[in-house]
C-alpha positions in Angstrom: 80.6 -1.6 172.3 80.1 -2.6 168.7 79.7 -6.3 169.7 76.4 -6.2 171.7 74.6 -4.1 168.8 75.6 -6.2 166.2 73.4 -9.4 166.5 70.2 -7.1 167.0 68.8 -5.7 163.2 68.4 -1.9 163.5 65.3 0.0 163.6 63.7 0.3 159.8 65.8 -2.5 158.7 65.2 -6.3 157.5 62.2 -6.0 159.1 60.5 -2.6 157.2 61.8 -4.4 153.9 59.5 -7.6 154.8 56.4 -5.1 155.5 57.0 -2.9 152.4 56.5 -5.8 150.2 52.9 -6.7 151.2 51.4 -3.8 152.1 49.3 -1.9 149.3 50.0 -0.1 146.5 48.5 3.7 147.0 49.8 4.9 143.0 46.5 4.8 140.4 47.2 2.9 136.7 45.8 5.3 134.5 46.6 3.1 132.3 43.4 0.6 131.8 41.1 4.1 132.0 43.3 5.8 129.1 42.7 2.9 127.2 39.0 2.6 127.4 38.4 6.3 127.2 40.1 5.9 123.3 38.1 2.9 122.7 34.5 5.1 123.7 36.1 8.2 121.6 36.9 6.0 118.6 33.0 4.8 118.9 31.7 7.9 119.1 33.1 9.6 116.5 32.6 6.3 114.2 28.7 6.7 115.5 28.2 10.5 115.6 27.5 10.9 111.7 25.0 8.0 111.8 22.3 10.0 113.9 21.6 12.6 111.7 18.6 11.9 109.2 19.5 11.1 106.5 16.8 12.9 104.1 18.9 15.9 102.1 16.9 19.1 102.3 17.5 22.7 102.2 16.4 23.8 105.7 15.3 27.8 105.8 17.3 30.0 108.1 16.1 32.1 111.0 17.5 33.3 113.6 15.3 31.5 116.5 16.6 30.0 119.4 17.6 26.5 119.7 15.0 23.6 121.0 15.8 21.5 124.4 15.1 18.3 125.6 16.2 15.4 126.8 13.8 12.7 124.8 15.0 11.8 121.0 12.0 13.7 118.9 10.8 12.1 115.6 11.5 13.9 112.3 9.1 13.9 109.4 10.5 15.7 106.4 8.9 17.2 103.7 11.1 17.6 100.5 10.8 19.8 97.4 8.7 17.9 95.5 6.9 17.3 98.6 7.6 13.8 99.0 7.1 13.2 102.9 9.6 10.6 105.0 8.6 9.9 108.8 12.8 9.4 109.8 14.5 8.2 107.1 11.4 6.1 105.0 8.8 7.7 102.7 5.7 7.6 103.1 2.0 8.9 102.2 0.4 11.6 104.2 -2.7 8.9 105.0 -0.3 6.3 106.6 2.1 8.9 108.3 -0.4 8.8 111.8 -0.4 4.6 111.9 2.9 5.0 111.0 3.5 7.6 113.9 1.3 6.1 116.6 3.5 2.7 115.6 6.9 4.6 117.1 5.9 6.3 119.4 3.2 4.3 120.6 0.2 6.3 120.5 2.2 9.0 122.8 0.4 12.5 122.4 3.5 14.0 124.3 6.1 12.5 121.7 8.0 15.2 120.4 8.0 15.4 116.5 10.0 17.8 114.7 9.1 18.4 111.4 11.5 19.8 108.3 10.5 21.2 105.5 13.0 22.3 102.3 13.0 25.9 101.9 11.6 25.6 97.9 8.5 23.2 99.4 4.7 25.3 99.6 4.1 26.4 103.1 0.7 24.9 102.4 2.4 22.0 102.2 4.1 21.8 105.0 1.0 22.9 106.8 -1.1 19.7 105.6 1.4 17.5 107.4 1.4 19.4 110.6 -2.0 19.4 110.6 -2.9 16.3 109.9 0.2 15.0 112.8 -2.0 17.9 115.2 -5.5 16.4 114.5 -4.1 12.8 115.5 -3.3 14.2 119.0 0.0 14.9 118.6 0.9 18.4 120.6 4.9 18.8 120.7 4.9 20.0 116.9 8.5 22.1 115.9 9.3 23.2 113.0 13.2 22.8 112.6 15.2 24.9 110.2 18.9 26.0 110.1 21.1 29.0 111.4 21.7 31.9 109.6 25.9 32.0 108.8 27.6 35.3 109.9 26.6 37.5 106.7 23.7 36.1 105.6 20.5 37.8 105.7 
């Protein structure tokens, strides 16, 4: 009896062996995806401090809720002394509009966020955001900083 069976190959033998070799391959590298997900962190976090502006001011704090939106707004700053910088360059309060209507190309529903330092004149401040209102400019904010547990 064990003549007749031996010339035949079983059932799931040389021939599954042949089939298992070319067929594909259902496992996911991670491997590639790990790789470029710490490349993108690495760039983030190397970027992340660059978009802040870079004008040093003393923001006042309040306690109002934060603004939303998914455009990138423009920020004028108006230091102590009341120097006034449209992003990160100073200019003079009768070039900030050409200036402005040079970014954002002439858009009246640009959003422009404007921050002031806490020991500037609220006159001051005032001047700028009037004269950005009375070049068409509606989506005025002004930005200032949260209040830390304890402070009043």
């Amino acid at each position: 009896m064990a003549g007749p069976t031996q010339g035949r190959p079983k059932r799931g033998g040389a021939m599954n062996s042949r089939r298992s070799a070319h067929s594909p391959m259902s496992d996911i590298n991670v491997t590639p995806f790990v790789d470029v997900m710490l490349v993108l962190l690495v760039i983030f976090m190397v970027t992340a401090p660059l978009l802040t502006v870079g004008v040093e001011v003393n923001l006042p704090k309040t306690k109002a809720s934060n603004i939303s939106g998914s455009d990138e707004p423009l920020a004028i700053t108006v230091k102590a002394d009341g120097t006034v910088f449209l992003q990160e360059t100073e200019v003079d309060l009768a070039t900030l509009v050409p200036r402005l209507n040079a970014i954002s190309g002439a858009n009246p529903d640009a959003r422009i966020f404007i921050r002031g330092d806490e020991a500037t004149s609220y006159g001051h401040v005032m001047v700028v955001m009037g004269t950005i209102n009375a070049a068409g400019y509606s989506k005025v904010a002004l930005i200032t900083s949260v209040p830390k547990p304890g402070d009043n």
